[in-house]
PQR file with spaces between the fields and no chain letter, atoms N, CA, C, O and H, PARSE charges and radii, in Angstrom:
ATOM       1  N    UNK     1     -77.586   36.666    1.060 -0.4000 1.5000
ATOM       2  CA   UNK     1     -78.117   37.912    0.550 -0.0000 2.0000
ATOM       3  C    UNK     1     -78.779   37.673   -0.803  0.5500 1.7000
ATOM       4  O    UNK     1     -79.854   38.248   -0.977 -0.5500 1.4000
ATOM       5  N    UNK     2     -78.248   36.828   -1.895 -0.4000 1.5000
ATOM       6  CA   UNK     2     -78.788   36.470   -2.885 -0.0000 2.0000
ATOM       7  C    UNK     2     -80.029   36.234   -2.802  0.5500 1.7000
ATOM       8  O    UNK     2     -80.998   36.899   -3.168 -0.5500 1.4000
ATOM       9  H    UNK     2     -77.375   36.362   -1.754  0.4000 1.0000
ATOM      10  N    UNK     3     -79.922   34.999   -2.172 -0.4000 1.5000
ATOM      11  CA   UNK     3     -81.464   34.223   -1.700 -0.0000 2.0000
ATOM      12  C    UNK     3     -82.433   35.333   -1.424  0.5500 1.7000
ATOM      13  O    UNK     3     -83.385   35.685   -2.120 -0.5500 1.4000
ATOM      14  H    UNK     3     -79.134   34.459   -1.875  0.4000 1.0000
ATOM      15  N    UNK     4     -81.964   35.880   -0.137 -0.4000 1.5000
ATOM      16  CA   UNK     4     -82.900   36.993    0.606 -0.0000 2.0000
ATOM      17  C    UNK     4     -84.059   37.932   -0.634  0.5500 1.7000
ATOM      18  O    UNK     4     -85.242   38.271   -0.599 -0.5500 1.4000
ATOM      19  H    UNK     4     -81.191   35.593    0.429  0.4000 1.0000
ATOM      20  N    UNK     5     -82.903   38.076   -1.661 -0.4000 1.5000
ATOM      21  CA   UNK     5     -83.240   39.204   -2.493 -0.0000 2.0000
ATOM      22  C    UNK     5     -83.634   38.465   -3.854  0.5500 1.7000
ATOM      23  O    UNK     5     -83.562   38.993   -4.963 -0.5500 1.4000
ATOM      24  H    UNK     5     -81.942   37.801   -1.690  0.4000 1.0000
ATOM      25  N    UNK     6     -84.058   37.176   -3.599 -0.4000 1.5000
ATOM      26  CA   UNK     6     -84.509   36.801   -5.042 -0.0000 2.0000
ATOM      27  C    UNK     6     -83.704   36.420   -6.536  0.5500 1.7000
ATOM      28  O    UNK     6     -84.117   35.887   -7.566 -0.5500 1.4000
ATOM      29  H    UNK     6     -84.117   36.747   -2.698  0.4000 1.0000
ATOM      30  N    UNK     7     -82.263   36.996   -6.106 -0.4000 1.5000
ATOM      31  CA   UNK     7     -81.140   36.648   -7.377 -0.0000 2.0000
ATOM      32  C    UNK     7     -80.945   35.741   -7.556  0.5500 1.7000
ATOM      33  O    UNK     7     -81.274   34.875   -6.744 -0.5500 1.4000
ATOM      34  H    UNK     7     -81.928   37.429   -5.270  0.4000 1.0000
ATOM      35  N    UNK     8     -80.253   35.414   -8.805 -0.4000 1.5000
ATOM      36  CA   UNK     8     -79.380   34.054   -9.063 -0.0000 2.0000
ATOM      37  C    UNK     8     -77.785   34.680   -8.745  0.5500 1.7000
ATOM      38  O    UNK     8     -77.428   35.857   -8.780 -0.5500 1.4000
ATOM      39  H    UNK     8     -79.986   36.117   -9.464  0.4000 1.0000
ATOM      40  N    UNK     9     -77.124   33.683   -8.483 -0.4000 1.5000
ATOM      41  CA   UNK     9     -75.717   34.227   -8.527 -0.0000 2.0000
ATOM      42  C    UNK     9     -75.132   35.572   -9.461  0.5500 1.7000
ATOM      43  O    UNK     9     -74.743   36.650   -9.013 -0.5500 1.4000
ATOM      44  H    UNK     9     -77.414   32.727   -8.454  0.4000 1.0000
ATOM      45  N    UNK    10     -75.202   35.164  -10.815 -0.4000 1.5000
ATOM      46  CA   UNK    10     -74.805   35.569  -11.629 -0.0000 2.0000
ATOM      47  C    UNK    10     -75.332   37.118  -11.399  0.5500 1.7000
ATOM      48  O    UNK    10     -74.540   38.060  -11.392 -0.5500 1.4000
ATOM      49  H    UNK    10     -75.518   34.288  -11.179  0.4000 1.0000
ATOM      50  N    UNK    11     -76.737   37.278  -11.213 -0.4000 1.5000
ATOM      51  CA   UNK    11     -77.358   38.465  -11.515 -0.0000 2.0000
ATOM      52  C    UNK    11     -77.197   39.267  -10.248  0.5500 1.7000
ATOM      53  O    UNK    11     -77.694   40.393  -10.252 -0.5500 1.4000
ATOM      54  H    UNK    11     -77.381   36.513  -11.218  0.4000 1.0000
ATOM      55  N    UNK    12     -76.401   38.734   -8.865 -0.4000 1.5000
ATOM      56  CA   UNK    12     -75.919   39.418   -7.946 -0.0000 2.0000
ATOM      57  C    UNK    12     -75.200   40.518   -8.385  0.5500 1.7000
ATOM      58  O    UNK    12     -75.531   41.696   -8.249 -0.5500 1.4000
ATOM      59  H    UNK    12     -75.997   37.819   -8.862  0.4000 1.0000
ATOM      60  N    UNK    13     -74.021   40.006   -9.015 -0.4000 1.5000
ATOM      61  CA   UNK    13     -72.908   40.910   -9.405 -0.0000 2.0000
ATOM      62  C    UNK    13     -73.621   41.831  -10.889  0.5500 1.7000
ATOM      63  O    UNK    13     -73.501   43.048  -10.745 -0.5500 1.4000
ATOM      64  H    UNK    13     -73.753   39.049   -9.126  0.4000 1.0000
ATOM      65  N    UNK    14     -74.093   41.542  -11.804 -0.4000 1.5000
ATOM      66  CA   UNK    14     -74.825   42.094  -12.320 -0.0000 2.0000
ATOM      67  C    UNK    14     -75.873   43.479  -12.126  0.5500 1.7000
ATOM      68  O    UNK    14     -76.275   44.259  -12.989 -0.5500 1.4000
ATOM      69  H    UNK    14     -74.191   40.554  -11.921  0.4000 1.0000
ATOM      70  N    UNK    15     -76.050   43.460  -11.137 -0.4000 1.5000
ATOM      71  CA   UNK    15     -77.039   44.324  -10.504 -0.0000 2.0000
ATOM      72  C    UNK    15     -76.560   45.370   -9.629  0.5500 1.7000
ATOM      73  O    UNK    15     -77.276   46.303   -9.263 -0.5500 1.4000
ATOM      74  H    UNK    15     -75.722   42.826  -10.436  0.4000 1.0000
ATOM      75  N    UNK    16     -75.626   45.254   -9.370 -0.4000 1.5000
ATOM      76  CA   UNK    16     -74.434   46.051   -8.767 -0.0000 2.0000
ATOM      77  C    UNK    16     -74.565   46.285   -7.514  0.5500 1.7000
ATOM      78  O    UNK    16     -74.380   47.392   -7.007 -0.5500 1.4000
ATOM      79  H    UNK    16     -75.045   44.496   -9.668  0.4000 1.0000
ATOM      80  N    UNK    17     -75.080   44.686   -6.564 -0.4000 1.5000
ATOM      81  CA   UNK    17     -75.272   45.053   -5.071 -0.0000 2.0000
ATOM      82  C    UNK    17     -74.408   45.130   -4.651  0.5500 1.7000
ATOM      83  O    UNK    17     -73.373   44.928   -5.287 -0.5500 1.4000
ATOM      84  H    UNK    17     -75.230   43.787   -6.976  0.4000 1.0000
ATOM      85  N    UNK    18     -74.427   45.560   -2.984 -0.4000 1.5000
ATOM      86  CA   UNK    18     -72.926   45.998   -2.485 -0.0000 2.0000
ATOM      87  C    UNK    18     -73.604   46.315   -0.958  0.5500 1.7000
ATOM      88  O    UNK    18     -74.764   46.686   -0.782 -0.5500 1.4000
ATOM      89  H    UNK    18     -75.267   45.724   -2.468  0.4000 1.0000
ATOM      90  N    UNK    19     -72.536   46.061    0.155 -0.4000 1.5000
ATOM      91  CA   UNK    19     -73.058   46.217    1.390 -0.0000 2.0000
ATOM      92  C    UNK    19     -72.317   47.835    1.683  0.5500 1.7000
ATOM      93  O    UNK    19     -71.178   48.107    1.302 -0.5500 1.4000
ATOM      94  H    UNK    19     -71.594   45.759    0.012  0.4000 1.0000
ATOM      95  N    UNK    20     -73.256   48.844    2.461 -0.4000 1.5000
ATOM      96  CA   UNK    20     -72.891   49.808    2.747 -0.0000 2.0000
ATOM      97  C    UNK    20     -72.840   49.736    3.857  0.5500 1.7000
ATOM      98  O    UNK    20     -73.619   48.963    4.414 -0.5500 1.4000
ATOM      99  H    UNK    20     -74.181   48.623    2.771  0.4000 1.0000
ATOM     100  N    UNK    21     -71.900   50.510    4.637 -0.4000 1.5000
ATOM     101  CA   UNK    21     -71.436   50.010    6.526 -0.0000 2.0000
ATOM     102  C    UNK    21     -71.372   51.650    6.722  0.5500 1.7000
ATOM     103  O    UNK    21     -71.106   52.469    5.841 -0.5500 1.4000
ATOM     104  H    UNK    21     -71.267   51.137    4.184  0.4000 1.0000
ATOM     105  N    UNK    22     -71.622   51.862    7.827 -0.4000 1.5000
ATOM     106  CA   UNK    22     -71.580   53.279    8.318 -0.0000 2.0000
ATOM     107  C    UNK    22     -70.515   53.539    9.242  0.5500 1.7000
ATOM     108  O    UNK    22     -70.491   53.104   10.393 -0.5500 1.4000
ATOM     109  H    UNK    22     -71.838   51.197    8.542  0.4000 1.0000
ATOM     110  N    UNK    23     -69.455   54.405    8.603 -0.4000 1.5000
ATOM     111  CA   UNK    23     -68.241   54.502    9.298 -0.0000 2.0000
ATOM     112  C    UNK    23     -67.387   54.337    8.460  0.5500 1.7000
ATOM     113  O    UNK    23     -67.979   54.219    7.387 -0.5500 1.4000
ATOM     114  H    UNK    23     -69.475   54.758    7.668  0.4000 1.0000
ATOM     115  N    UNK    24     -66.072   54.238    8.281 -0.4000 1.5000
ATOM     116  CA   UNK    24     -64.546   54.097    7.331 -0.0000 2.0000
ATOM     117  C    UNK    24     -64.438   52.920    7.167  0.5500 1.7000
ATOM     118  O    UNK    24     -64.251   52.481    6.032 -0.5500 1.4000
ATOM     119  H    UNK    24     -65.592   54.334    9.152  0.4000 1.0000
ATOM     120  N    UNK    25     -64.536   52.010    8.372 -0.4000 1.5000
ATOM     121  CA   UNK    25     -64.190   50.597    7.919 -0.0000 2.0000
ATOM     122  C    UNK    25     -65.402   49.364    7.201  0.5500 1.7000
ATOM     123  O    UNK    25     -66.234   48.918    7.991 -0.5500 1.4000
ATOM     124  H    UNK    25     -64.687   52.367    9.293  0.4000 1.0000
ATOM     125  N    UNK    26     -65.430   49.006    6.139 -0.4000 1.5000
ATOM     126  CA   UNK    26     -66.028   47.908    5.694 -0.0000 2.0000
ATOM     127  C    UNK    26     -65.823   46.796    6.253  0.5500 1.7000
ATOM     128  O    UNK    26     -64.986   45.971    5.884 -0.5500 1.4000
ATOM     129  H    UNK    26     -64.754   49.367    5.497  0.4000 1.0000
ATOM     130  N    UNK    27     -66.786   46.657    7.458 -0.4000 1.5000
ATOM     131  CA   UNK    27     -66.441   45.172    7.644 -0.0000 2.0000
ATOM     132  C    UNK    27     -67.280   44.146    7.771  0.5500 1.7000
ATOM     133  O    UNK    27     -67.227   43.221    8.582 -0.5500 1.4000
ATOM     134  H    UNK    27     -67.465   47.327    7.758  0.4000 1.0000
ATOM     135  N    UNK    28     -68.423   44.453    6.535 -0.4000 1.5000
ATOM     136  CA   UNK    28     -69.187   43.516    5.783 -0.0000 2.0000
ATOM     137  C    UNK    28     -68.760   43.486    4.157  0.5500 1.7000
ATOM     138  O    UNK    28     -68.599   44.394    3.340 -0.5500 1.4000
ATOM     139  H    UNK    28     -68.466   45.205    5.877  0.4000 1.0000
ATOM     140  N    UNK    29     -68.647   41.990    4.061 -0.4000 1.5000
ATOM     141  CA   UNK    29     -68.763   42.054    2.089 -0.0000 2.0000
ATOM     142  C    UNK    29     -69.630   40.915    1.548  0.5500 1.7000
ATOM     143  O    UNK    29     -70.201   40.093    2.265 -0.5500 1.4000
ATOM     144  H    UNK    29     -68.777   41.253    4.724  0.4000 1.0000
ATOM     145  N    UNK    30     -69.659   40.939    0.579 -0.4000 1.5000
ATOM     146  CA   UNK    30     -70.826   39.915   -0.437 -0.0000 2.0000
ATOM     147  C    UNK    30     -69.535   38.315   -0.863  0.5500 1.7000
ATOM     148  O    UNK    30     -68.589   38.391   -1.647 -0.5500 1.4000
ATOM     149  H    UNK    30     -69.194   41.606   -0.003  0.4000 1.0000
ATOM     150  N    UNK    31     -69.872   37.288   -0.207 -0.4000 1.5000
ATOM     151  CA   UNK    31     -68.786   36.854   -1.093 -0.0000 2.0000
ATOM     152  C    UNK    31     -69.442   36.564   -2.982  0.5500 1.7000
ATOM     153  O    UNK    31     -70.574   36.179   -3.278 -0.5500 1.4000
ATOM     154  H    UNK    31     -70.641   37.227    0.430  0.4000 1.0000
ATOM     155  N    UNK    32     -68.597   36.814   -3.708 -0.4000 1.5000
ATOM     156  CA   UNK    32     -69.024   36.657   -4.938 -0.0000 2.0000
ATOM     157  C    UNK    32     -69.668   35.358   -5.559  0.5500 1.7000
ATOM     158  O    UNK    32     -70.552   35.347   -6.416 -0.5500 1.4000
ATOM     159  H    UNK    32     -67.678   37.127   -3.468  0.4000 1.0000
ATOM     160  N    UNK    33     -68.845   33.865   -4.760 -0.4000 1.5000
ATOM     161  CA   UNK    33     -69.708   32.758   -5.572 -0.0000 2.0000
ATOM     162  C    UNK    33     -70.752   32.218   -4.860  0.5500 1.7000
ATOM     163  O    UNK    33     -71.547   31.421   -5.357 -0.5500 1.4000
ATOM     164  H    UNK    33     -68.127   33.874   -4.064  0.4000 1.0000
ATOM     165  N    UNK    34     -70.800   32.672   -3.532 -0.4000 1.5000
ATOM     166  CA   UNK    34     -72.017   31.812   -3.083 -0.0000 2.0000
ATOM     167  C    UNK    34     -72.986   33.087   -2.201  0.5500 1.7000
ATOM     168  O    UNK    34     -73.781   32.867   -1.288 -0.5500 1.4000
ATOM     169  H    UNK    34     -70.154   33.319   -3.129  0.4000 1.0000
ATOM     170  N    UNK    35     -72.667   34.282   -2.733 -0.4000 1.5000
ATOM     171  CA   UNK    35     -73.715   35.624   -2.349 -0.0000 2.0000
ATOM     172  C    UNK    35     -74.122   35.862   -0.851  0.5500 1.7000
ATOM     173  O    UNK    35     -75.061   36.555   -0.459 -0.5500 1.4000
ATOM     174  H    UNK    35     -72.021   34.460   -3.475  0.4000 1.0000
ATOM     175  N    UNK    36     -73.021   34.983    0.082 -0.4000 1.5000
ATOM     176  CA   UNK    36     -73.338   34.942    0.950 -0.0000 2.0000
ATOM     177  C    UNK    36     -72.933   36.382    2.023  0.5500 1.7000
ATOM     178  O    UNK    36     -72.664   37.146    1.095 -0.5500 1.4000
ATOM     179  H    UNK    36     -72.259   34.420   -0.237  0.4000 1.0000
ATOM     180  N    UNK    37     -72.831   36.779    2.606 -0.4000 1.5000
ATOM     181  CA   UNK    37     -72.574   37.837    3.628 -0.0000 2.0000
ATOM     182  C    UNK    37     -71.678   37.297    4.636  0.5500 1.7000
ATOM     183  O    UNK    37     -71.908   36.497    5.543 -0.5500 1.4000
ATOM     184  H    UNK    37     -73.049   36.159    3.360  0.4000 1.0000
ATOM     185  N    UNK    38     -70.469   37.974    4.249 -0.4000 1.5000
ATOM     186  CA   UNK    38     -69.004   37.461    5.213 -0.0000 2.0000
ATOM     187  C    UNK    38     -68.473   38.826    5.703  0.5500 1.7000
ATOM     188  O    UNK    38     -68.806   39.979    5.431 -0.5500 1.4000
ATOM     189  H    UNK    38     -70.283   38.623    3.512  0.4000 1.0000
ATOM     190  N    UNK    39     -67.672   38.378    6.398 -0.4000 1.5000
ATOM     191  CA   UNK    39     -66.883   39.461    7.359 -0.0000 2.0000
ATOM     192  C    UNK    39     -65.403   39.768    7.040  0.5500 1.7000
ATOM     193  O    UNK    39     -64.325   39.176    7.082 -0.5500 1.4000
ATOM     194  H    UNK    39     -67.402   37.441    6.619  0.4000 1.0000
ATOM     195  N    UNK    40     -65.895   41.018    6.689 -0.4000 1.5000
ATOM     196  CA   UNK    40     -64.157   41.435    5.824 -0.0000 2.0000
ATOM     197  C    UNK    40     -63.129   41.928    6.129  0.5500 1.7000
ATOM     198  O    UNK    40     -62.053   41.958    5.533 -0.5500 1.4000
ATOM     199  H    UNK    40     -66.771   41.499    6.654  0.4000 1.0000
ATOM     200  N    UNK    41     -63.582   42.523    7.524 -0.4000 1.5000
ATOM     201  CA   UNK    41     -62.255   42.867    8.311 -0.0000 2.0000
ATOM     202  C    UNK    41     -62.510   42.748    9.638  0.5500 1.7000
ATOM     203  O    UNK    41     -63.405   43.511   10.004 -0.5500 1.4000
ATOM     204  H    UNK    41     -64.456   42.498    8.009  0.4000 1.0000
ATOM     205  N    UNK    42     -62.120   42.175   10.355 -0.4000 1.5000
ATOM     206  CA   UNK    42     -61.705   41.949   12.267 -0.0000 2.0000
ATOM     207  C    UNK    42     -62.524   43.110   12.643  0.5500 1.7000
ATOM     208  O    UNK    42     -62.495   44.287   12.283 -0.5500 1.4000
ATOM     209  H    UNK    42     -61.394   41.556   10.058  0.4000 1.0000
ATOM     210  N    UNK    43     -63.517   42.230   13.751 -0.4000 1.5000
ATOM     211  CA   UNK    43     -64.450   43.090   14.754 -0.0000 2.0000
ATOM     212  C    UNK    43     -64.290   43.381   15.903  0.5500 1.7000
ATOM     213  O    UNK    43     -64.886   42.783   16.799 -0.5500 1.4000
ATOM     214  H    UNK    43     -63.541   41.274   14.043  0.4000 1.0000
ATOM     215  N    UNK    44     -63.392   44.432   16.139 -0.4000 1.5000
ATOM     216  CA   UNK    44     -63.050   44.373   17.791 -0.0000 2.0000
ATOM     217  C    UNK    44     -63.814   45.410   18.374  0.5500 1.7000
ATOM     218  O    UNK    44     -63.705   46.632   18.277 -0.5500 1.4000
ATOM     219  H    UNK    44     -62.909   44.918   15.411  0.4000 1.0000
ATOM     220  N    UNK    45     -64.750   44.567   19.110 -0.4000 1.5000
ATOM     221  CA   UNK    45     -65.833   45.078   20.032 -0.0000 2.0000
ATOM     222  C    UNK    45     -65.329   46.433   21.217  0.5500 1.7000
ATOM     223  O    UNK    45     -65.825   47.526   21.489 -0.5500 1.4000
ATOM     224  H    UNK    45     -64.839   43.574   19.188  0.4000 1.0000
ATOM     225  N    UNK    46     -64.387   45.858   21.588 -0.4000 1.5000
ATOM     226  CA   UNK    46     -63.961   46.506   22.432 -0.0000 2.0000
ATOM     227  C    UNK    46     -63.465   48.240   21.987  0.5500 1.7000
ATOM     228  O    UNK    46     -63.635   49.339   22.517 -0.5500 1.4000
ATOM     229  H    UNK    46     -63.984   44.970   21.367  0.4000 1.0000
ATOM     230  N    UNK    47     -62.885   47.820   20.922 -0.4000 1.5000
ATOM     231  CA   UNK    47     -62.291   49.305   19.811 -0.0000 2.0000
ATOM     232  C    UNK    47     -63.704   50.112   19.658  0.5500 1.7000
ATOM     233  O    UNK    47     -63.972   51.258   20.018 -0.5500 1.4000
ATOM     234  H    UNK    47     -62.747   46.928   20.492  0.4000 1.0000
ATOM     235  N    UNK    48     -64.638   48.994   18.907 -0.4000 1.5000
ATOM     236  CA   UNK    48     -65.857   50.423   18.271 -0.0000 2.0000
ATOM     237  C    UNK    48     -66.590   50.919   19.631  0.5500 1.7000
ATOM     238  O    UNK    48     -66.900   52.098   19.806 -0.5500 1.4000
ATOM     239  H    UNK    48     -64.420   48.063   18.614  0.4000 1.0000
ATOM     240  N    UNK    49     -66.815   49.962   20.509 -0.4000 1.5000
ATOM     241  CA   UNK    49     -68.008   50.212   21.554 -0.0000 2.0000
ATOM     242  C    UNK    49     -67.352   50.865   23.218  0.5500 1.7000
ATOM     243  O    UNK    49     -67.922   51.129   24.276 -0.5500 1.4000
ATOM     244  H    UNK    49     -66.563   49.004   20.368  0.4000 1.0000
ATOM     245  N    UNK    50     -66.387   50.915   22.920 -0.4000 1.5000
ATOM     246  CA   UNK    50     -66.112   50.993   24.097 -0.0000 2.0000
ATOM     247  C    UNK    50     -66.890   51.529   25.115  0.5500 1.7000
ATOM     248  O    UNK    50     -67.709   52.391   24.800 -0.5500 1.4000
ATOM     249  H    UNK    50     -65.923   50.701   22.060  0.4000 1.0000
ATOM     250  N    UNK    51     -66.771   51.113   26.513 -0.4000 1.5000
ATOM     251  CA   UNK    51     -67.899   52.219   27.422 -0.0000 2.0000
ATOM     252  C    UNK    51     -69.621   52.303   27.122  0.5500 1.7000
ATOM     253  O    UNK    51     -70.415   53.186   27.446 -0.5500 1.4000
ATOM     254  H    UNK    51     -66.105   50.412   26.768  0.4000 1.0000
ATOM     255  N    UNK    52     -69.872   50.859   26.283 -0.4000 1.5000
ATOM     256  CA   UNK    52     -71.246   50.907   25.864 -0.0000 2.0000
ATOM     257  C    UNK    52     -71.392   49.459   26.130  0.5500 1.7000
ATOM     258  O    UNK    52     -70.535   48.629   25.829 -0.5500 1.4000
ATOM     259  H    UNK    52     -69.227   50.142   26.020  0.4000 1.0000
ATOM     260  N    UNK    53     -72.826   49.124   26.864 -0.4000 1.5000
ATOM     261  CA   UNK    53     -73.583   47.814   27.102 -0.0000 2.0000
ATOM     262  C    UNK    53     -73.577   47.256   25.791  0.5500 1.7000
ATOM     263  O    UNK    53     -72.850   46.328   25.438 -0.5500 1.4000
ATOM     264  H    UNK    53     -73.523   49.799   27.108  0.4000 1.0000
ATOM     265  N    UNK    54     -74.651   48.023   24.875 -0.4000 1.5000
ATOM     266  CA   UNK    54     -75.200   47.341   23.882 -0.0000 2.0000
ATOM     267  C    UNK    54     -74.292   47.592   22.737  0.5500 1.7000
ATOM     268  O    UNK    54     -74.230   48.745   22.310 -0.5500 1.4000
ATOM     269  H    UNK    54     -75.242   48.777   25.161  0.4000 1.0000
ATOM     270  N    UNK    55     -73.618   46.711   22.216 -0.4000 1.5000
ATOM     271  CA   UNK    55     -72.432   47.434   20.788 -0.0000 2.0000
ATOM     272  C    UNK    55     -73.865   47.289   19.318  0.5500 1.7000
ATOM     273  O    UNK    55     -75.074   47.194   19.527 -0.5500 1.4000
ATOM     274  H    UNK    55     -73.668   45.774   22.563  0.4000 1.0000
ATOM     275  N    UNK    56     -73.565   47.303   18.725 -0.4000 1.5000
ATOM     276  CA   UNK    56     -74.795   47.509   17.310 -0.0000 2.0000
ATOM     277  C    UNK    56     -73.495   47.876   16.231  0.5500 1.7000
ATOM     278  O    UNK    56     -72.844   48.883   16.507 -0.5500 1.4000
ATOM     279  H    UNK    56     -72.582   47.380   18.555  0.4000 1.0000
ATOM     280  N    UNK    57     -73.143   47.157   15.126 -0.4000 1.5000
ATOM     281  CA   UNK    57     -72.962   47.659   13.824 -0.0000 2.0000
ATOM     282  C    UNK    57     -73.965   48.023   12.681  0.5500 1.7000
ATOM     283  O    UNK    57     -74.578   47.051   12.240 -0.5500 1.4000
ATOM     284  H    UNK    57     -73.672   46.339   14.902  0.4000 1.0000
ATOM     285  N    UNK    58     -74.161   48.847   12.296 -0.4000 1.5000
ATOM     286  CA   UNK    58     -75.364   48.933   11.506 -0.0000 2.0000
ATOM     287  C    UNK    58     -75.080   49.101    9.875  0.5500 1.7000
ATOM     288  O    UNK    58     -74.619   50.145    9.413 -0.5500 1.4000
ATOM     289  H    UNK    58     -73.663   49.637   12.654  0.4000 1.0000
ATOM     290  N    UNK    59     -75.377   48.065    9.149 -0.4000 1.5000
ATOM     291  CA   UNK    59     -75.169   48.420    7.273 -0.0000 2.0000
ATOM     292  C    UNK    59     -76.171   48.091    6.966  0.5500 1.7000
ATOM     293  O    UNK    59     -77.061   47.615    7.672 -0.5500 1.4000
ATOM     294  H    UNK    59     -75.752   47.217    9.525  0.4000 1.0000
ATOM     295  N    UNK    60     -76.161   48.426    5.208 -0.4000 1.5000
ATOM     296  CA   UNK    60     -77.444   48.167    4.460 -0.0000 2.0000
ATOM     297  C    UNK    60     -76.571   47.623    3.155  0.5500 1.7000
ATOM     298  O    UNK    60     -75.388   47.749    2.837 -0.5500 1.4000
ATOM     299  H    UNK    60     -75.438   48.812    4.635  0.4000 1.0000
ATOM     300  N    UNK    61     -77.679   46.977    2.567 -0.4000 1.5000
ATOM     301  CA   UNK    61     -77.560   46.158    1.189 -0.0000 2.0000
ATOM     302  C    UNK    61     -78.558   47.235    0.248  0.5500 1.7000
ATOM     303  O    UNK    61     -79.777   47.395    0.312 -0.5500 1.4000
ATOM     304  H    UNK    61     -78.640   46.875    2.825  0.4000 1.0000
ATOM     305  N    UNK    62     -77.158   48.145   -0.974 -0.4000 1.5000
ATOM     306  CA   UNK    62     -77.893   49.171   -2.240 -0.0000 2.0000
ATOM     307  C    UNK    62     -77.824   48.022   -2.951  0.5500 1.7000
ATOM     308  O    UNK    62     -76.846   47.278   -2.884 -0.5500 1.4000
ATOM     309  H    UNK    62     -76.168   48.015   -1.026  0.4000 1.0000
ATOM     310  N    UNK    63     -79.159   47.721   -3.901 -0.4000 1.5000
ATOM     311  CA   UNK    63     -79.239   46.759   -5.375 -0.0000 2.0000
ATOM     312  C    UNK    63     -79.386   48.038   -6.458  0.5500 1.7000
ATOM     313  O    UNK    63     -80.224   48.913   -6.244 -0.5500 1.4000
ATOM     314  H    UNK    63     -79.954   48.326   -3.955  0.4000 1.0000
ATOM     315  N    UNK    64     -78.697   48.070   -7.381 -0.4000 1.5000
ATOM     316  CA   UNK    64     -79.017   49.006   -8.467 -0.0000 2.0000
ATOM     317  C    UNK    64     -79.105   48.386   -9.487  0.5500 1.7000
ATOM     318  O    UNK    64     -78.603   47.317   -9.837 -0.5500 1.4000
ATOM     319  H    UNK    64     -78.016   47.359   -7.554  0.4000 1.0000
ATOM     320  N    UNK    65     -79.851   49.173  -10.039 -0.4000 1.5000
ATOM     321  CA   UNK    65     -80.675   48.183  -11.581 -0.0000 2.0000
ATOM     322  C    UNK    65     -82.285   47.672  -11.067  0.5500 1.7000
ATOM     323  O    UNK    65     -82.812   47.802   -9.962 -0.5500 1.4000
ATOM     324  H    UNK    65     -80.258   50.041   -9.755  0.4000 1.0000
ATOM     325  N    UNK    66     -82.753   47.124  -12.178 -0.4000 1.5000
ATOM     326  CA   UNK    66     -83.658   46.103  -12.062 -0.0000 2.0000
ATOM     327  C    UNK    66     -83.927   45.233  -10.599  0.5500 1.7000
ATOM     328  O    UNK    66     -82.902   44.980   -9.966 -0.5500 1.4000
ATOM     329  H    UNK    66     -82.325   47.019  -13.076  0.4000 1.0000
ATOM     330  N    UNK    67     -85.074   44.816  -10.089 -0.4000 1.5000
ATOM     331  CA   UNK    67     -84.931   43.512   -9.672 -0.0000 2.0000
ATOM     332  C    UNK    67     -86.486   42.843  -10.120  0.5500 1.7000
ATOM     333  O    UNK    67     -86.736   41.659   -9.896 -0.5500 1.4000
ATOM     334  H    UNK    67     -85.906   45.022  -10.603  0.4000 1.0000
């Protein structure tokens, strides 16, 4: 995500990005030293999608501040 967005490490956390997930559970996060995009809590397909072909999680990355 860093990369993607042009940051240096440092100015990741600085900037106050953050992954937004639609729904209660977060289960995308930023890891902090290498800005990469990890999985923060257990994806059970079967739980969100049930009764559906195509499953889809859908989030977005807010940067606030500068870029």
């Amino acid at each position: 995500v860093a990369k993607d967005l042009g940051l240096q490490l440092p100015a990741l956390s600085d900037s106050g990005v953050r992954i937004l997930d639609k729904g209660r559970t977060p289960y995308f996060a930023l890891h902090g030293k290498t800005g990469h995009l990890v999985i923060a809590e257990r994806i059970d397909r079967e739980q969100l999608c049930e009764n559906v072909h195509q499953c889809v999680l859908r989030s977005g990355v807010i940067v606030e501040g500068e870029m």
